[in-house]
C-alpha positions in Angstrom: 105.1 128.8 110.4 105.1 129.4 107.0 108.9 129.3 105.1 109.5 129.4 101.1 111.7 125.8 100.0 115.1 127.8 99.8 114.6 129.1 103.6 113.9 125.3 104.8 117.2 124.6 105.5 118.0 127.7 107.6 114.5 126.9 109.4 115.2 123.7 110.5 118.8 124.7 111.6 117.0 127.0 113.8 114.5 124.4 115.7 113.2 121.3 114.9 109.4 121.1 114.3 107.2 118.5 115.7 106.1 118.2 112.1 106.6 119.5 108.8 104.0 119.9 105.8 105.7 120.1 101.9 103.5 120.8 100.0 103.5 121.2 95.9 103.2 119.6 92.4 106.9 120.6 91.3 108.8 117.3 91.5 112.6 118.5 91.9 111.6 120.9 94.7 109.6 118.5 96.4 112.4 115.9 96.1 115.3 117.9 97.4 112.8 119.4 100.8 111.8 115.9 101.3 115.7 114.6 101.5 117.0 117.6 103.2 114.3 116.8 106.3 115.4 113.0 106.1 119.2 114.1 106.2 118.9 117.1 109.2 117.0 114.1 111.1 119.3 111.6 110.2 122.4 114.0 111.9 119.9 114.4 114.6 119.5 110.9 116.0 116.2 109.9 114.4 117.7 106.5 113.1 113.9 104.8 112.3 111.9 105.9 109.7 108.1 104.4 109.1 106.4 105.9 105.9 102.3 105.6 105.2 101.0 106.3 101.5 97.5 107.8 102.6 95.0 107.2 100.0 91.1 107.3 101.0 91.3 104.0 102.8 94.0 105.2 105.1 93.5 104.1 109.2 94.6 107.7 110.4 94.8 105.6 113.9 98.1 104.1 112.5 99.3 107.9 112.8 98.3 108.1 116.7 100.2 104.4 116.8 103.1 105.5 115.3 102.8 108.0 117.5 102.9 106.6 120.5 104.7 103.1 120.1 108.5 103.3 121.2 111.8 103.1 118.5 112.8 99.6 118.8 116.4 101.1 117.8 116.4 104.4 118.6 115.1 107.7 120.8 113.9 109.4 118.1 111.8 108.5 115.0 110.8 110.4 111.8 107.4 109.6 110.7 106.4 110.1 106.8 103.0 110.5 105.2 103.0 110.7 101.7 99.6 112.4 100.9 97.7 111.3 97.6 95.1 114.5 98.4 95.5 117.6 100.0 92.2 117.5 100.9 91.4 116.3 104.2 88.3 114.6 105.8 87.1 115.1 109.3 89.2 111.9 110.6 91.8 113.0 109.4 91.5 116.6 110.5 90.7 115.1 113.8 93.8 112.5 113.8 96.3 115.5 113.2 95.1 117.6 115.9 95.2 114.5 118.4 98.9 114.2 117.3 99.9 117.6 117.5 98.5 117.9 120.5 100.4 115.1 122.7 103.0 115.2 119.9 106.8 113.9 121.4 109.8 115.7 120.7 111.6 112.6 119.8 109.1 112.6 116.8 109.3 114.2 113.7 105.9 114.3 111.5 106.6 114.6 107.6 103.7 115.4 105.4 104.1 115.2 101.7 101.1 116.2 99.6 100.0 117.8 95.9 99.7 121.7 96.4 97.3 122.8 98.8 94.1 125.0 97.6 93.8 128.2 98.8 90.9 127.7 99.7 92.0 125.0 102.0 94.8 127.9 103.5 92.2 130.2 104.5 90.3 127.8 106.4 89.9 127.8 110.5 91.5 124.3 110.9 94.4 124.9 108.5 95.0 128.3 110.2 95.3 126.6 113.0 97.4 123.3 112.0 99.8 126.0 110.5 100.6 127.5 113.9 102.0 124.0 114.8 104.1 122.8 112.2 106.6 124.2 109.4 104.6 124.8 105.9 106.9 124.6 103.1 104.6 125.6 99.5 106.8 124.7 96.4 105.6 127.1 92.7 106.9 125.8 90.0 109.8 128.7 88.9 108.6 131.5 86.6 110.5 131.2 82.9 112.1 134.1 83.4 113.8 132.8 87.4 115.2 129.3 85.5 118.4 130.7 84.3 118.8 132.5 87.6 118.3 129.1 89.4 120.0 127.0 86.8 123.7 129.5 87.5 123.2 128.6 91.2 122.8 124.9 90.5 126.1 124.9 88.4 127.1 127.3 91.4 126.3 124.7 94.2 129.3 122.3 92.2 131.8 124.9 91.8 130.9 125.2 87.6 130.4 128.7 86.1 129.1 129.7 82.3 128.6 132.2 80.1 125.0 134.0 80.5 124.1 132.7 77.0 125.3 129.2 77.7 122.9 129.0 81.0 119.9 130.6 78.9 120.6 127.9 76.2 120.2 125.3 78.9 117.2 127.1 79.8 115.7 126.9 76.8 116.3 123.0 76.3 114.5 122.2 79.5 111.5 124.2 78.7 110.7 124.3 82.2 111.2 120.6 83.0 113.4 121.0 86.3 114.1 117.4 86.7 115.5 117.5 83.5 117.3 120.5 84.4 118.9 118.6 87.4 119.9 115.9 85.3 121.7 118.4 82.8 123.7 120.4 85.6 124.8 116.8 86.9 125.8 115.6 83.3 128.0 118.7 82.8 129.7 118.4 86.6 130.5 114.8 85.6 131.5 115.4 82.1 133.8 118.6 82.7 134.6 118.6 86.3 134.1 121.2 89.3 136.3 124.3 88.7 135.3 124.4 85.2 133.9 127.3 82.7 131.1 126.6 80.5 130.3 128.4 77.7 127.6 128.4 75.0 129.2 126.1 72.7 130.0 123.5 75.9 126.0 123.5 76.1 125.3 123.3 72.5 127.7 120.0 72.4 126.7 118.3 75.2 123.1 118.9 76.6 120.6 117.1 75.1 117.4 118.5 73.5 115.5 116.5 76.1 112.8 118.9 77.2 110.1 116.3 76.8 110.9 115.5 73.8 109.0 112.3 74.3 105.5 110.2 73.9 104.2 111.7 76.9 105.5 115.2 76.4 104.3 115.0 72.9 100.4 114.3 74.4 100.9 116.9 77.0 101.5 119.8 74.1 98.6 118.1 72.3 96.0 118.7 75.1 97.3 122.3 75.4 97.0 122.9 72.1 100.2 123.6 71.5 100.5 122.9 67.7 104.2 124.6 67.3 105.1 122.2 69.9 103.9 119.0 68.8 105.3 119.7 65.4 108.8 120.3 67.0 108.1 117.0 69.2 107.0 114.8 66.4 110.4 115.9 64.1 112.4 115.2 67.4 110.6 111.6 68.1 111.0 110.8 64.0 115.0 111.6 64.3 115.1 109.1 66.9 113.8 106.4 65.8 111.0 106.2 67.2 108.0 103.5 66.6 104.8 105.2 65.4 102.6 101.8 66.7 103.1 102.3 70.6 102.8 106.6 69.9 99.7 106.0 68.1 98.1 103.0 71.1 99.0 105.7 73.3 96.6 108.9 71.7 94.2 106.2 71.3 94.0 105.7 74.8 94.1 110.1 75.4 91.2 110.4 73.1 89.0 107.5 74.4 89.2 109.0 78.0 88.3 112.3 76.4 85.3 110.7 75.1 84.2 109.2 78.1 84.5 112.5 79.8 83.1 114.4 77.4 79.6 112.2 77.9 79.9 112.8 81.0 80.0 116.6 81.0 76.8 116.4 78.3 74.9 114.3 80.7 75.1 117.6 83.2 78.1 116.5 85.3 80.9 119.5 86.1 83.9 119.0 84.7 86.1 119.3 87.3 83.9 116.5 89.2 84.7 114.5 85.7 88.3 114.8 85.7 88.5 113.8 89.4 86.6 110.7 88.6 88.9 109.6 85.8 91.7 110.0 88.3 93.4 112.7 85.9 97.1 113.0 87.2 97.4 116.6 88.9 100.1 117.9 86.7 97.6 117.2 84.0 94.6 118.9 84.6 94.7 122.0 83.3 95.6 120.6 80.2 92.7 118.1 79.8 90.6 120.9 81.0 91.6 123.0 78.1 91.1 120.0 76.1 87.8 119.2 76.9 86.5 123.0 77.0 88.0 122.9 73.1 87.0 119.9 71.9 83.5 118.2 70.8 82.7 114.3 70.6 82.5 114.7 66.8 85.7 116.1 66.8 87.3 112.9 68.9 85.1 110.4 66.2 86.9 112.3 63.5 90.4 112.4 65.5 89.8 108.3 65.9 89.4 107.6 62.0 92.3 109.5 61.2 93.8 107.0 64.0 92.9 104.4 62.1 94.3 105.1 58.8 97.5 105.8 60.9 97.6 101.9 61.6 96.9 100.9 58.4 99.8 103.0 57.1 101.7 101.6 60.1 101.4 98.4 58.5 101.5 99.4 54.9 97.6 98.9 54.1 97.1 103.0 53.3 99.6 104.8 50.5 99.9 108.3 52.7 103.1 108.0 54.8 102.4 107.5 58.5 104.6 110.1 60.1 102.3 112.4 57.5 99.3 111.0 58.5 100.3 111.4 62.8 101.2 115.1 62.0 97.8 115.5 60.8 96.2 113.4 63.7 98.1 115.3 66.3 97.9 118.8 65.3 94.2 117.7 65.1 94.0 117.1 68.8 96.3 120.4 69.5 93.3 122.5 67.5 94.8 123.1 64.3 92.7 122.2 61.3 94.8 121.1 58.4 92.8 120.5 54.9 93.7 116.7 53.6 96.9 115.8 52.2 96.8 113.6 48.9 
């Protein structure tokens, strides 16, 4: 059975699966499903827990073992997989069935795993694993849902606020729902339960924290974001930050990008090419982008301007450095700038 993250609650109030699939790439969802099956198991009995990280290596017969063996403390035993792939091989296609099939009710099966293809969904073996366990699928929220889900949050610890303080907030996290999290928890401790925020509670208090960071600056960089990265880059300069690790660290970016781009000229798709340079998930679509925009001559250029970045890092070039990283990183977003003497 297939239920939405919000309805997982009411699901497993209902009946207890022998197993439960989360699937998803959005962190704060898959955090909160993942600790609300621990905690309905916990009030259930199932006091032992054993947790597998499956990788390609994984013995799928530990599964079946796990299965079998008896709680040393307990009648009843949650078992975790935390899946680095959706995608499944036949051993493990056939290890899940095996379980399923002489699965015991004093077992609970919890898979965690990146979002599943659709392609995968539509298969005959998935069709059929999904008649035997609880599929939760987790989106990340549309922009226009966040303040929606943001009221509810402030809801959830008695907290209401003014429509333009919540779309404020909204704004700040740029999507981020961790950070989002973090933000609603900040204000409960700060101001208390009972309270009523309003825009210039949010103004004062909620950090501009939406990525505004080394890795969110990179992340705007592949997506060619130029606005972005300029907003980023004034954020990072007011606070201090040191331009030698920022710089190490779009070094690193545009050598990979190299690489792969080789790759993709020697014939190789580029999907197979980001797989092989074990490319985080949430990061794909972005180094695709970036890779589809971008040529090698390009990257050669983007690592001399590098260069004279370190040099005025270490006062050996007259142009000031935080000039010279604008140019450099709107460079890798896709905006050409002419020279600045």
């Amino acid at each position: 059975m297939k239920v939405y993250a919000n309805q997982l609650r009411s699901a497993l109030g209902r009946k207890l699966p022998l197993a439960c699939w989360l699937s998803g790439d959005e962190p704060l969802q898959m955090r909160d499903c993942t600790d609300l099956v621990r905690e309905v198991c916990k009030h259930q009995g199932f006091s032992e827990r054993e947790r597998y990280d499956v990788d390609a290596q994984f013995d799928w017969g530990n599964l079946l073992a796990a299965g079998n063996s008896l709680s040393l403390f307990s009648d009843r035993k949650l078992i975790e997989l935390n899946l680095k792939s959706s995608k499944l091989d036949e051993s493990a296609k056939e290890a899940l069935a095996e379980y399923l099939q002489h699965a015991s009710p004093d077992n609970l099966l919890l898979l965690t795993s990146p979002r599943i293809e659709p392609a995968t969904v539509k298969t005959q073996w998935f069709t059929k694993l999904e008649s035997q366990l609880l599929l939760v699928q987790m989106y990340p929220l549309d922009a226009d849902k966040i303040p929606a889900w943001i009221s509810n949050r402030l809801g959830d610890l008695a907290i209401t606020a003014d429509e333009d303080a919540v779309q404020l907030l909204a704004d700040r996290i740029e999507g981020n729902m961790l950070a989002a999290d973090q933000e609603v928890i900040k204000l409960q401790l700060l101001f208390g339960s009972g309270t009523h925020l309003s825009i210039e509670h949010i103004a004062r208090t909620v950090a501009d924290n939406a990525r505004f960071n080394i890795f969110g600056l990179i992340d705007a960089c592949l997506a060619g974001e130029s606005a972005r990265v300029v907003r980023t880059l004034q954020r990072l300069q007011q606070e201090g930050q040191e331009l030698l690790p920022l710089n190490a660290m779009i070094c690193k970016e545009l050598r990979q990008l190299s690489s792969m781009l080789s790759d993709i000229a020697l014939g190789q798709r580029i999907d197979d090419v980001i797989q092989r340079h074990h490319v985080w998930k949430n990061k794909q679509a972005m180094v695709r982008h970036a890779l589809r925009r971008l040529t090698t001559a390009q990257i050669n250029i983007l690592m001399m301007q590098a260069r004279q970045v370190d040099l005025a890092i270490k006062g050996m070039q007259s142009l000031p450095p935080w000039m010279l990283m604008e140019q450099l990183c709107l460079g890798l977003s896709g905006l050409r700038l002419p020279a600045k003497c």
